[in-house]
KOLFIDO-750165 format. One record per atom (N, C-alpha, C): x, y, z; residue in one letter; residue number from 0. Coordinates in nm, 4 decimals. Layout:
% residues N
(pt (X, Y, Z), 'A', NUM) ...
% end
This chain:
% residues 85
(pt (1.7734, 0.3270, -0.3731), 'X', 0) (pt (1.6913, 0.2692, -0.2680), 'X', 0) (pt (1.5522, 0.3316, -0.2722), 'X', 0) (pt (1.4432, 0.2305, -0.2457), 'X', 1) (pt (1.3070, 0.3278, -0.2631), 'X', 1) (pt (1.2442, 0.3167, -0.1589), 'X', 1) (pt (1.2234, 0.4702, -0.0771), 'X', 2) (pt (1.1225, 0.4820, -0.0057), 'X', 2) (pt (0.9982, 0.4849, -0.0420), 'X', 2) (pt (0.8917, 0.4888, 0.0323), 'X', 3) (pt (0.7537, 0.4930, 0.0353), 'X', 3) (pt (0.7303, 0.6508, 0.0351), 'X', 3) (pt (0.6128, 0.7098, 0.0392), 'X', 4) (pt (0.5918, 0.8222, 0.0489), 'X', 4) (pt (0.5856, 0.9037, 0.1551), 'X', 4) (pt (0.5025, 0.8421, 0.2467), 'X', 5) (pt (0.5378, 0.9303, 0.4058), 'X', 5) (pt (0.5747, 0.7843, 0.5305), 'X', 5) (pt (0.6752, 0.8371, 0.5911), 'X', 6) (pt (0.6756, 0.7720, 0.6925), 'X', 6) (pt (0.6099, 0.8589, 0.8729), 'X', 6) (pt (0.5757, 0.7848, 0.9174), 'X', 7) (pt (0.5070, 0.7981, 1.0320), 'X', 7) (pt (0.5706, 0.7581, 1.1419), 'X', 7) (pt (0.6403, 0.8634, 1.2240), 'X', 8) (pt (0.7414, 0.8032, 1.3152), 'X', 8) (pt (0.6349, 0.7456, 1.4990), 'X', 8) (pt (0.5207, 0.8296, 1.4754), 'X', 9) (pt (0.5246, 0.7988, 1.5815), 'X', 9) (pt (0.4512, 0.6158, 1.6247), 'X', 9) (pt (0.4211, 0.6340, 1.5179), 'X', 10) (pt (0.3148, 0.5236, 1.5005), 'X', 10) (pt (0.4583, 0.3851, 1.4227), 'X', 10) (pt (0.5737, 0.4386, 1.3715), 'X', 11) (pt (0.6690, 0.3041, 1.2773), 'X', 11) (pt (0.6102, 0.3288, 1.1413), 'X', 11) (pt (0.4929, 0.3548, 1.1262), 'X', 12) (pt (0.4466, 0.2803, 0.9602), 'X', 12) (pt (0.5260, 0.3299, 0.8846), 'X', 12) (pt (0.4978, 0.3140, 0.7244), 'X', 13) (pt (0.5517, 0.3600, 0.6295), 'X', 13) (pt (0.4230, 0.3694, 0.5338), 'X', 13) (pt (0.3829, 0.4787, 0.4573), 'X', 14) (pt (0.2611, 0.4726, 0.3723), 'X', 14) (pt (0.3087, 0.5018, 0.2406), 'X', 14) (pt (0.2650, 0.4192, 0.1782), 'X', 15) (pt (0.2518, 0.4612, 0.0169), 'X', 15) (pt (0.1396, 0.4764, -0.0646), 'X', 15) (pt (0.1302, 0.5943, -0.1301), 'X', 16) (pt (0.0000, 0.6422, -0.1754), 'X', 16) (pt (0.0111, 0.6606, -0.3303), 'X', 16) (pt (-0.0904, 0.5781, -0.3734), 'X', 17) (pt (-0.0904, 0.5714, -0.5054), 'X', 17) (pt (-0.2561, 0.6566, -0.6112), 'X', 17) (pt (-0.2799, 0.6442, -0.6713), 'X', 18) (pt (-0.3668, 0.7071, -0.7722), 'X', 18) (pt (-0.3948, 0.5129, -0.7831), 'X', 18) (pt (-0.3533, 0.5667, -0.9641), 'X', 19) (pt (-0.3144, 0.4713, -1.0648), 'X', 19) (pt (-0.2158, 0.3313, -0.9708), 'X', 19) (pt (-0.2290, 0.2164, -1.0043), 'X', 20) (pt (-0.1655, 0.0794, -0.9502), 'X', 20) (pt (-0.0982, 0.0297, -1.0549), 'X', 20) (pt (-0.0369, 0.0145, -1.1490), 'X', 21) (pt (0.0161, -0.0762, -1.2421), 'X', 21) (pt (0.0765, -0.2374, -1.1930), 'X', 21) (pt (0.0160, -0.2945, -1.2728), 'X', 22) (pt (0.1240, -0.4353, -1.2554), 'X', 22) (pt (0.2796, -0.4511, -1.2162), 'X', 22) (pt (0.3046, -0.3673, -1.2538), 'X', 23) (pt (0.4639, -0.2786, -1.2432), 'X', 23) (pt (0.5221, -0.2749, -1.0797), 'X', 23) (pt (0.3878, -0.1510, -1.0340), 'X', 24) (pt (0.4313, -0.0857, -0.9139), 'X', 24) (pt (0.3450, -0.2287, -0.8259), 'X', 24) (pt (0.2787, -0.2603, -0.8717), 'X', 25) (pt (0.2727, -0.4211, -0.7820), 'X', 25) (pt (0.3555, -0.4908, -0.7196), 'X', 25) (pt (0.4606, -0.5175, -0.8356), 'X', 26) (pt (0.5365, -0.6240, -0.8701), 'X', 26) (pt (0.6354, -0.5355, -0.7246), 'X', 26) (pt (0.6808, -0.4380, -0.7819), 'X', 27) (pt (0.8120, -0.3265, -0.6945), 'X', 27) (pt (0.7423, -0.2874, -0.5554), 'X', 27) (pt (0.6353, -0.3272, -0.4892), 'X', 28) (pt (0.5641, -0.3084, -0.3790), 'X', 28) (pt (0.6021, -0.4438, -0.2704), 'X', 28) (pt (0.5681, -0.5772, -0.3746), 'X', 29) (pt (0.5572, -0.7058, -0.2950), 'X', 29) (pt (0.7452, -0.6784, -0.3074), 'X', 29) (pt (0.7818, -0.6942, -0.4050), 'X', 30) (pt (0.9521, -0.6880, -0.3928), 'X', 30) (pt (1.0015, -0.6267, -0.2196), 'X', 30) (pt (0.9614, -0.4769, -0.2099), 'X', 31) (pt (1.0438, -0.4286, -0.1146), 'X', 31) (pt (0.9963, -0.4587, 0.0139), 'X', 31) (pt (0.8493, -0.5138, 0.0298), 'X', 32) (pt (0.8137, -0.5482, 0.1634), 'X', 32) (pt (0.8861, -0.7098, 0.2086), 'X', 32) (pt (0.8829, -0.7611, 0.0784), 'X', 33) (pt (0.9508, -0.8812, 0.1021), 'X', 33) (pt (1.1503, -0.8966, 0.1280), 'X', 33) (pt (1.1657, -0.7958, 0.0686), 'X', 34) (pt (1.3409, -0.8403, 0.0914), 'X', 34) (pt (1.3727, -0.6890, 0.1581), 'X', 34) (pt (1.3018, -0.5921, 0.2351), 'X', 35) (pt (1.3638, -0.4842, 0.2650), 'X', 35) (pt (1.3685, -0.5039, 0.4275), 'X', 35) (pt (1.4823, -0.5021, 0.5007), 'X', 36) (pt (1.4562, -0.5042, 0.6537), 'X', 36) (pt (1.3848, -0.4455, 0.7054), 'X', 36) (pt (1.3892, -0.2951, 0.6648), 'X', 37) (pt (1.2936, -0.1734, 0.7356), 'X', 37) (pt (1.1778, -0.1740, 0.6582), 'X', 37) (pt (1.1287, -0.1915, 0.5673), 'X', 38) (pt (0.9368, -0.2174, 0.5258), 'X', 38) (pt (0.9125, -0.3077, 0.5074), 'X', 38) (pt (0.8362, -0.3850, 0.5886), 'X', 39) (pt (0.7588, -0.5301, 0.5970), 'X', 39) (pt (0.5872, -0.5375, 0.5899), 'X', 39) (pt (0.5140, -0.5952, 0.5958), 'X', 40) (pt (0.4026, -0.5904, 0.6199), 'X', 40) (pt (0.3601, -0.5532, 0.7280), 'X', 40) (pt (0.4197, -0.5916, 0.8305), 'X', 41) (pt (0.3472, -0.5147, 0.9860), 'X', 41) (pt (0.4077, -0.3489, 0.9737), 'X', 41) (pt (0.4496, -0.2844, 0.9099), 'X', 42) (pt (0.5022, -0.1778, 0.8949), 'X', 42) (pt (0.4591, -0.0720, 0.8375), 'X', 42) (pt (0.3726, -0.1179, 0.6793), 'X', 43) (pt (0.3456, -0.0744, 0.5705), 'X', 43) (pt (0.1823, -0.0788, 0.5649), 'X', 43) (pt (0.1573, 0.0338, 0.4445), 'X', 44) (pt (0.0466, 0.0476, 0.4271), 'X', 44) (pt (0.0132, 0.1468, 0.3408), 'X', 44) (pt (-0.0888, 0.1033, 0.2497), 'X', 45) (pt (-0.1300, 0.1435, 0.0940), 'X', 45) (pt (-0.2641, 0.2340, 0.1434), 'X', 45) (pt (-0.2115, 0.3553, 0.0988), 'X', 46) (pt (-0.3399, 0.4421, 0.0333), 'X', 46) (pt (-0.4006, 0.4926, -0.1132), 'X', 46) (pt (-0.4788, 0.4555, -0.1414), 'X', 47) (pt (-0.5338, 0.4268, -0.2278), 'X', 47) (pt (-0.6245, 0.6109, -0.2710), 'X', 47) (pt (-0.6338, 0.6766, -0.3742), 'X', 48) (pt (-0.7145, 0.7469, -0.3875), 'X', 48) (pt (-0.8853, 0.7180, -0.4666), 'X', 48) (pt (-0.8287, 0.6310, -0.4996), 'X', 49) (pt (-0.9744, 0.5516, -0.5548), 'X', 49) (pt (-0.9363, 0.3983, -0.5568), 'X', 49) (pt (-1.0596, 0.3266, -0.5131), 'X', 50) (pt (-1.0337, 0.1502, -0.5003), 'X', 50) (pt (-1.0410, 0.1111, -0.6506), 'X', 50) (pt (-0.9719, 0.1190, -0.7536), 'X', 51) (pt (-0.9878, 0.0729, -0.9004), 'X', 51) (pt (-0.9965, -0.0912, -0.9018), 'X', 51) (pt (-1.0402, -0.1171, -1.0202), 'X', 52) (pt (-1.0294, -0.2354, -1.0877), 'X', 52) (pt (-0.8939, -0.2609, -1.1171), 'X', 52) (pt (-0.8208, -0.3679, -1.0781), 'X', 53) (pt (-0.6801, -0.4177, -1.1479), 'X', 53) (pt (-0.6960, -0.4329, -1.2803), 'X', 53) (pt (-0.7938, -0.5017, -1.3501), 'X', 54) (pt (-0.7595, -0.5171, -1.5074), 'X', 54) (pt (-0.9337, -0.4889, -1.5266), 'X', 54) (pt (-0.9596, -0.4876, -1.6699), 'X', 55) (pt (-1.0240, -0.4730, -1.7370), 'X', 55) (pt (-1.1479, -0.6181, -1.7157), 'X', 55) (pt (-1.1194, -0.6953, -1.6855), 'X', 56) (pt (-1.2325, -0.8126, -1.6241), 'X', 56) (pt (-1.2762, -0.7544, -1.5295), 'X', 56) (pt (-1.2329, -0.6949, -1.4388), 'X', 57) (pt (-1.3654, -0.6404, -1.3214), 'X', 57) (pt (-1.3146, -0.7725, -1.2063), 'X', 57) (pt (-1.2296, -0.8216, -1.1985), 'X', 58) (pt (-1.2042, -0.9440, -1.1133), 'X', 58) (pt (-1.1905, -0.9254, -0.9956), 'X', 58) (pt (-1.1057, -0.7808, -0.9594), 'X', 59) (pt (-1.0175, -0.7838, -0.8454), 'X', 59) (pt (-0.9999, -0.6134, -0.8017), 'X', 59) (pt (-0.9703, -0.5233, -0.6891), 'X', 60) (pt (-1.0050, -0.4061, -0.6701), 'X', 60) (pt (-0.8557, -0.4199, -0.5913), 'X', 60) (pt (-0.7739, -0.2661, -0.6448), 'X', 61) (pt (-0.6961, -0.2519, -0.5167), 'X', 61) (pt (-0.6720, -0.3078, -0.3807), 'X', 61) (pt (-0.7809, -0.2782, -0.3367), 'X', 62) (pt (-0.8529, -0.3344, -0.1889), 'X', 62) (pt (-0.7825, -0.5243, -0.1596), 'X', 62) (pt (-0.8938, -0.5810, -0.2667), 'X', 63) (pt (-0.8518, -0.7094, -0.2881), 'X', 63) (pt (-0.7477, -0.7442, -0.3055), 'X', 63) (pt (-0.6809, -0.7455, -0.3834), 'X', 64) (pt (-0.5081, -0.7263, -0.3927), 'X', 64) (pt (-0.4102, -0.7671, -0.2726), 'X', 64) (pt (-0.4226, -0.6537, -0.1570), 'X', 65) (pt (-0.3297, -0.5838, -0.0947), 'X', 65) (pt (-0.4501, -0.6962, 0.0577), 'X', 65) (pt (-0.5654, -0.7319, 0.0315), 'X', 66) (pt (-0.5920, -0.8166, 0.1490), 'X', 66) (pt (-0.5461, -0.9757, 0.1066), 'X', 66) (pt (-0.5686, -1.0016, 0.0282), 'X', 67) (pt (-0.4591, -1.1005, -0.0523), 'X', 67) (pt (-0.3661, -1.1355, -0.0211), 'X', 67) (pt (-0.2450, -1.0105, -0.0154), 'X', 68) (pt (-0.1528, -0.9946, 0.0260), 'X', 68) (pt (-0.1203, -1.0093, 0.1358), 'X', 68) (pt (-0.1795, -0.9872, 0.2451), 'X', 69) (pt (-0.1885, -0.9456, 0.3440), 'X', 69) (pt (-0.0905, -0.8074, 0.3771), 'X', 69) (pt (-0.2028, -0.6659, 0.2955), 'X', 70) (pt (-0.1017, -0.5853, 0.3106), 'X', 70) (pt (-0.2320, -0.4955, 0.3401), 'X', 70) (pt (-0.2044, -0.4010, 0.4991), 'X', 71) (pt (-0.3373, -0.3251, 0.5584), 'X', 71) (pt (-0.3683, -0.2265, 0.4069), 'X', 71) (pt (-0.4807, -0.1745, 0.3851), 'X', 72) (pt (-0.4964, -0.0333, 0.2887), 'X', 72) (pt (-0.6197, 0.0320, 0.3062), 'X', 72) (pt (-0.6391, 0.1082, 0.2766), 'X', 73) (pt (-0.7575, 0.2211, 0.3021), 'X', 73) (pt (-0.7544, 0.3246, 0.1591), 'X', 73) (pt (-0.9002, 0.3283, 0.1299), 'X', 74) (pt (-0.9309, 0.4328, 0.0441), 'X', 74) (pt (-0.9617, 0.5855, 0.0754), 'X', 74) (pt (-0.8844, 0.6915, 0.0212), 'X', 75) (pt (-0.8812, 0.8306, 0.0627), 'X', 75) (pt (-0.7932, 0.9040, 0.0649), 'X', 75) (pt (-0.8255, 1.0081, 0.0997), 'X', 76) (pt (-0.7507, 1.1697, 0.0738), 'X', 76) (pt (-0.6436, 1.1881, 0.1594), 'X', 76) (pt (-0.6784, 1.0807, 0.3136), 'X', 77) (pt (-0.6022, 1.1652, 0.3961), 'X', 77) (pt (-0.5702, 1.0132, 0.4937), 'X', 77) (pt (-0.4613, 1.0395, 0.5503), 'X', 78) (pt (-0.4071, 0.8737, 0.6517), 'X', 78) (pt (-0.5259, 0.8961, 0.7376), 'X', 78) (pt (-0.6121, 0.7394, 0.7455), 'X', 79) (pt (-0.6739, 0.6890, 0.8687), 'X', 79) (pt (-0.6289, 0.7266, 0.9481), 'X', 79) (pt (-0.6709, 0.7745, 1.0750), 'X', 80) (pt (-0.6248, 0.8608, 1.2045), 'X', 80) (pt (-0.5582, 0.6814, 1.2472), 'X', 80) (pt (-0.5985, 0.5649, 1.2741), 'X', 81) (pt (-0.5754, 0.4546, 1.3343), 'X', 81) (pt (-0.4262, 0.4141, 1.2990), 'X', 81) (pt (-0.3833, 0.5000, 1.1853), 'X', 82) (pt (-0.2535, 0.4326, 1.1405), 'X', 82) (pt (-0.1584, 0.5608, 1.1751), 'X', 82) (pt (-0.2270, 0.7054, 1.2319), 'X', 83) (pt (-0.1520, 0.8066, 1.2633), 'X', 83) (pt (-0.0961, 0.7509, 1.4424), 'X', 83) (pt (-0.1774, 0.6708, 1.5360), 'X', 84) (pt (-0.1361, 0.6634, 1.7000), 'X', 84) (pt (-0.0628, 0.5664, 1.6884), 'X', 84) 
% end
């Protein structure tokens, strides 16, 4: 079973914090928000340590992706205080 990286009880969320994004961990991201009872989109949320380029065209940024998705995310070191209350 795969958790996310930190969960946040007081607030529900669940955060997962990545570096590097692969097509991979994409793919295994939309998977568990979509068929997992306990992480959904109103739940979840991507931290990002740098907003990268998805591929080598320059098309699309982390960021983009995950608003796409409709999945909240933020770039940085440390959880948005807004997703800590």
């Amino acid at each position: 079973m795969y958790t996310p990286d930190f969960y946040l009880p007081d607030s529900g969320l669940w955060v997962e914090s990545k570096g590097k994004w692969d097509s991979k961990g994409r793919t295994k991201t939309l998977a568990i928000i979509t068929t997992s009872g306990a992480i959904r989109r109103d739940n979840f949320r991507m931290l990002f340590q740098y907003n990268n380029w998805l591929t080598k065209k320059h098309n699309q940024t982390y960021l983009d992706w995950c608003e796409r998705e409709g999945i909240i995310a933020a770039v940085g070191k440390t959880i948005p205080e807004e997703w800590i209350k």
